[in-house]
C-alpha positions as CSV (number, residue, x, y, z in Angstrom):
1,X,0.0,0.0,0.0
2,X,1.1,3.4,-1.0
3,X,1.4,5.7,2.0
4,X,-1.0,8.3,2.7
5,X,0.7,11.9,1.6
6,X,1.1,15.2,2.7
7,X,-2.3,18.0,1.4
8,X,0.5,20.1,0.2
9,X,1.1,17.7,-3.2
10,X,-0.4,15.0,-5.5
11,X,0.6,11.7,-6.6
12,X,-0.6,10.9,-9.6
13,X,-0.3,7.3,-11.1
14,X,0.1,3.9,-10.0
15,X,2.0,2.8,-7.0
16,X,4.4,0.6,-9.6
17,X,5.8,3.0,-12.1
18,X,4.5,2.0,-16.0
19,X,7.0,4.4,-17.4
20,X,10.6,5.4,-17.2
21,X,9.2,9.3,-17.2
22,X,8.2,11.0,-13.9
23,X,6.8,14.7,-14.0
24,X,7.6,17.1,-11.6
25,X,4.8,20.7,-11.3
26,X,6.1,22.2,-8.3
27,X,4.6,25.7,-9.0
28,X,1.2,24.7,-9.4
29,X,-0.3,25.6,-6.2
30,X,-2.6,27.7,-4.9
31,X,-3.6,26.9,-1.3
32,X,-2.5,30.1,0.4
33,X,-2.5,28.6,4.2
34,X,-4.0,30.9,6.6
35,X,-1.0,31.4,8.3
36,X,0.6,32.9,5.7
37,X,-2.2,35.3,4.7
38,X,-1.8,36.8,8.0
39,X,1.5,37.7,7.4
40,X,1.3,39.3,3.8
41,X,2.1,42.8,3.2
42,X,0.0,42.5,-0.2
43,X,-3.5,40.6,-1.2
44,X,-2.9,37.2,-1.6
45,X,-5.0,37.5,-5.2
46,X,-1.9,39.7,-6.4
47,X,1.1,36.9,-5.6
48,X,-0.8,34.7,-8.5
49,X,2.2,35.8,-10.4
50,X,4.1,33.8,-8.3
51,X,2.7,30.6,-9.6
52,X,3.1,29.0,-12.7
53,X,-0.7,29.7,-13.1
54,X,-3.0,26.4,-13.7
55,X,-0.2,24.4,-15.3
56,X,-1.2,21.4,-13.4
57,X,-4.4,22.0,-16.2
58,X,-1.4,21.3,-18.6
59,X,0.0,18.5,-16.9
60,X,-3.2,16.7,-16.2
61,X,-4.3,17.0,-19.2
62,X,-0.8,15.4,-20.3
63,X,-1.3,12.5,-17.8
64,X,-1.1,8.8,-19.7
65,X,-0.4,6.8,-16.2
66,X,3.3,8.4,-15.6
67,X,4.2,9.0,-11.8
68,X,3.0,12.8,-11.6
69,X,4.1,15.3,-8.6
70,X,1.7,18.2,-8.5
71,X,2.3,20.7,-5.7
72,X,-0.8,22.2,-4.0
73,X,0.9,24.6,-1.8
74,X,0.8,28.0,-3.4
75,X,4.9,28.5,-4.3
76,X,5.0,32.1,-1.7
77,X,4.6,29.7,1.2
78,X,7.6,27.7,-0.1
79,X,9.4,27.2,-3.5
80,X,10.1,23.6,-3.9
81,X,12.8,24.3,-6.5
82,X,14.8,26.1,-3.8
83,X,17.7,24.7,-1.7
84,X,16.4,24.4,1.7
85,X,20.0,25.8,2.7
86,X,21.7,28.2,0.1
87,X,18.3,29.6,-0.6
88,X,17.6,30.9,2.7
89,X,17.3,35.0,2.4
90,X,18.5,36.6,5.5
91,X,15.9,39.4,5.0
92,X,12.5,37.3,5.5
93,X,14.3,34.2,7.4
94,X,15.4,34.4,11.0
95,X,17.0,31.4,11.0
96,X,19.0,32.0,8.0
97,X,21.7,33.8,8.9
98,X,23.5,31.2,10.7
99,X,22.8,28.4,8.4
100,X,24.4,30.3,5.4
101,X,27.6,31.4,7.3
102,X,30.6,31.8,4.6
103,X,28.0,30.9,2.3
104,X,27.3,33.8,-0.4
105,X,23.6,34.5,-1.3
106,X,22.5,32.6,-4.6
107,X,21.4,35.1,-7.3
108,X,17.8,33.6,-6.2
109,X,18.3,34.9,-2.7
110,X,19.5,38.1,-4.0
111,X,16.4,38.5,-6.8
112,X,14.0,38.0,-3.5
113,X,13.0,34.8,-4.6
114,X,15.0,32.3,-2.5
115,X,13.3,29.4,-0.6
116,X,10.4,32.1,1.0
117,X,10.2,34.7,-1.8
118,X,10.4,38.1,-0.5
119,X,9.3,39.9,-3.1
120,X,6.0,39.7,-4.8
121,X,2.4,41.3,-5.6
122,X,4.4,44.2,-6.2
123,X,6.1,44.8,-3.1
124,X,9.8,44.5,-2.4
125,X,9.4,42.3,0.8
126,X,5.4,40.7,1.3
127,X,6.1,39.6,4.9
128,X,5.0,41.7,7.8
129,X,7.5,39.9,9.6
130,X,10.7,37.9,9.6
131,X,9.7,34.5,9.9
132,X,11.1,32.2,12.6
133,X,14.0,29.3,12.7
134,X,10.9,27.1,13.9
135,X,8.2,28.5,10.9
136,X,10.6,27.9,7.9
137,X,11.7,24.3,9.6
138,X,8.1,23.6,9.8
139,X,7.6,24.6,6.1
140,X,10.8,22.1,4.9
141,X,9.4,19.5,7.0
142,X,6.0,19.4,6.1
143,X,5.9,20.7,2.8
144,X,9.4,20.5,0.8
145,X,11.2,17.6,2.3
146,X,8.0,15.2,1.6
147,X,8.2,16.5,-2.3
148,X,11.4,15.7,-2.5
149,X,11.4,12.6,-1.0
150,X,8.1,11.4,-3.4
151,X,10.1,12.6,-5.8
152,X,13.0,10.7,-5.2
153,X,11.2,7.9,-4.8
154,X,9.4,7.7,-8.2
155,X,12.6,8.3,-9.9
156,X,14.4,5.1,-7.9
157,X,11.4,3.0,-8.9
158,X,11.3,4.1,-12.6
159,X,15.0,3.3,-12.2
160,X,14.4,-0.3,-11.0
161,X,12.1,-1.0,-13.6
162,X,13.3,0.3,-16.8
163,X,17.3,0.7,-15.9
164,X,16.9,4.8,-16.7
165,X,14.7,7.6,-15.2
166,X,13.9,10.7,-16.9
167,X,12.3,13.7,-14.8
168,X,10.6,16.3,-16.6
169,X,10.3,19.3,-14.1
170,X,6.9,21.1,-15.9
171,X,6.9,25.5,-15.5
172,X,5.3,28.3,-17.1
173,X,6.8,31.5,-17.5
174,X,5.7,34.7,-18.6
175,X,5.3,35.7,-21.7
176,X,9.4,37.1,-22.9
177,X,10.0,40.0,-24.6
178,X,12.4,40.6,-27.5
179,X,11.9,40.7,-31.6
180,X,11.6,36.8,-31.7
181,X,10.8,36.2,-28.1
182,X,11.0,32.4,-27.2
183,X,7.9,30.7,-26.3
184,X,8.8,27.6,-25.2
185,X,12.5,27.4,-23.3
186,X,14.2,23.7,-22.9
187,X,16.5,24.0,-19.3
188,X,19.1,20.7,-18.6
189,X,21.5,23.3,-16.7
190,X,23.6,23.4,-19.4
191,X,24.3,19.7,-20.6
192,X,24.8,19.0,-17.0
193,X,21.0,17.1,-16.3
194,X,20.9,15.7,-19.7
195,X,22.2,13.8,-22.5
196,X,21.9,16.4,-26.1
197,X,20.6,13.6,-27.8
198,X,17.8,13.5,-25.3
199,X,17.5,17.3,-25.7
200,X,17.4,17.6,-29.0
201,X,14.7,15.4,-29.4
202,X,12.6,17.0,-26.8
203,X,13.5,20.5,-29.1
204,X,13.0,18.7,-32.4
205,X,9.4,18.2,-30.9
206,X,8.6,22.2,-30.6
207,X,10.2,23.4,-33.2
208,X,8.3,20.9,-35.7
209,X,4.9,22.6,-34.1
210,X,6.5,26.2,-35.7
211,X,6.7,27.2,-31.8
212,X,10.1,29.6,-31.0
213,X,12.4,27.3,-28.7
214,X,15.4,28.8,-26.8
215,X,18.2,26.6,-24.7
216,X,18.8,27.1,-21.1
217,X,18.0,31.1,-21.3
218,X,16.2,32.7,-19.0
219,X,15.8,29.2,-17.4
220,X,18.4,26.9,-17.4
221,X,17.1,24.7,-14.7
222,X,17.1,25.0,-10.6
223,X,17.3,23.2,-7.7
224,X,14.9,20.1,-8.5
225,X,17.1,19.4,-11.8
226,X,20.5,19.7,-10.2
227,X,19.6,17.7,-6.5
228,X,17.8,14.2,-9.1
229,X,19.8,14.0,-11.9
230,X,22.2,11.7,-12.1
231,X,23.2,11.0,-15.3
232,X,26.4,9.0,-14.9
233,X,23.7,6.8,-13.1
234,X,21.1,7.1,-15.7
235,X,18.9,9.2,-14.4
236,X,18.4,12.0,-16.2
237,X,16.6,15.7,-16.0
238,X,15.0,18.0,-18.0
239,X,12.8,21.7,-17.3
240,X,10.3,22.7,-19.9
241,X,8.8,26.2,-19.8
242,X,5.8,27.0,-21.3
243,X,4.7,30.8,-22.1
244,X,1.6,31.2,-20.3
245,X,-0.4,33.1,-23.3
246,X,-0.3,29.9,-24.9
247,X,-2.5,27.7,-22.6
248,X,-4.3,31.0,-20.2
249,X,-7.1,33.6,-21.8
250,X,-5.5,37.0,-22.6
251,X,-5.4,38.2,-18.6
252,X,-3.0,35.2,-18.1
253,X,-5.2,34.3,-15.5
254,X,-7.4,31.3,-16.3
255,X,-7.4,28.3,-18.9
256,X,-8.1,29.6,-22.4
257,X,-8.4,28.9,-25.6
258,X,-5.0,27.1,-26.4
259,X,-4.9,24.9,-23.5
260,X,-5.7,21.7,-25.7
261,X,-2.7,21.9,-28.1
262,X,-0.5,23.1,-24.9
263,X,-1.7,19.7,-23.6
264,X,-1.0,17.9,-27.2
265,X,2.5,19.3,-27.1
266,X,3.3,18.2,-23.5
267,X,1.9,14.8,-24.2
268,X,4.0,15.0,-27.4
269,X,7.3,15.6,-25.3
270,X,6.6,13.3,-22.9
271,X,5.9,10.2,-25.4
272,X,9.5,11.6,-27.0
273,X,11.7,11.4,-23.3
274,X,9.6,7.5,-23.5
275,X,11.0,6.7,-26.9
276,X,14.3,7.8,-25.8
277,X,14.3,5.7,-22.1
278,X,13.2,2.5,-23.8
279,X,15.6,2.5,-26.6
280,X,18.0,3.3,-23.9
281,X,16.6,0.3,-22.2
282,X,16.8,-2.0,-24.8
283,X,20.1,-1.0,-25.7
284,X,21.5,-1.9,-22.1
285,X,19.8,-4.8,-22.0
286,X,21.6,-5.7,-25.7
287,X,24.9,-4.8,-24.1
């Protein structure tokens, strides 16, 4: 029996793993925990920019029976692709100033969107308050250490079945700016989560729908990639981002008219990262 997990994120799938592909959505959430709306400096409706808004509609949509993550907790309670040390800001965290001694900040610390973000809904610090050693423990114990741990955990058993494990960390991003702005950007930290092959198949997949791809930039990838891939060990990791006007209705706030083929093209990517496990799989097995 599968163990009963925390509210703050869903399993998806069957206990045993049917594919070698796991999906991570860890800024899906939008339970905004009365404690934390206590402590806000803003509305709670204006930190929706925080989330990657309704891409768990993207990602269910997606589903085929992979093991599925989908965080519930809204991100600005905890960002569960931060480190729960080197992403500790000094500035809304009590407790972090010991913990990052002759550490320097991580440019996500210093951008005010480290492990608690500080900034958001327009307002350069959203907390009333420094929060407590004990409050941001509680958060990591209850909210980011069980993700992590679930995630962990699928990828092992995707392992143990199929030899490889790919984890496809699922984001949404706001719409970029420029004179061919990307709309969908492909993050493996630089060749460091990922094999190229694997990459460019995944890429091959977007830029056949005529959609603008970019590598790595703004997104290259963050802390869920770089803390479950393990390559030499066959695991593997990859971040899509997904420009929000093409799956939300022109306020970029609910589901809209091109959420279908936003679904079709993660379903698309995710049937590609199969095709490349298995033929990795038979390939060690021919070995």
């Amino acid at each position: 029996m599968v163990p009963a997990l925390p509210t703050s994120f869903r399993r998806f799938g069957p206990p045993d793993p049917v594919s070698p592909v796991v999906v991570s959505v860890p800024h899906a959430g939008r339970d905004y925990p009365p404690a934390m709306l206590s402590l806000l400096t803003v509305p709670a409706a204006l930190l929706t920019a925080l989330e990657d808004r309704h891409v768990d509609a993207v990602a269910l949509g997606a589903h085929g029976g992979e093991t599925m993550l989908v965080a519930m907790r809204a991100r600005g309670w905890i960002d569960l692709n931060r480190s729960p040390l080197r992403d500790r800001d000094p500035q809304v965290d009590a407790g972090a100033e010991p913990r990052i001694a002759g550490l320097s900040p991580s440019d996500k610390v210093r951008s005010g969107i480290g492990l608690i973000p500080r900034r958001g809904g327009g307002a350069e610090n959203m907390w009333r308050r420094k929060l407590t050693d004990a409050e941001v423990a509680e958060r990591i114990t209850h909210d980011h250490a069980p993700y992590h741990a679930a995630l962990a955990a699928a990828l092992a058993a995707a392992h143990a079945r199929f030899g490889i494990a790919i984890l496809l960390d699922l984001h949404s991003m706001p719409p970029l700016v420029g004179l061919a702005p990307a709309r969908i950007v492909l993050g493996d930290r630089y060749g460091r989560t990922a094999p190229g092959r694997m990459t460019d198949m995944v890429a091959s997949v977007v830029r056949d729908l005529g959609l603008p791809l970019a590598m790595n930039h703004p997104y290259a990838g963050g802390y869920i990639l770089s803390e479950h891939a393990r390559p030499r060990a066959n695991v593997h990791a990859l971040q899509l981002e997904i420009d929000r006007s093409l799956y939300l209705d022109e306020a970029l706030d609910l589901p809209g008219a091109g959420l279908d083929d936003t679904i079709a093209l993660v379903r698309m990517v995710i049937d590609r990262l199969t095709d490349f496990a298995l033929d990795a799989t038979r390939r060690i097995a021919a070995e």
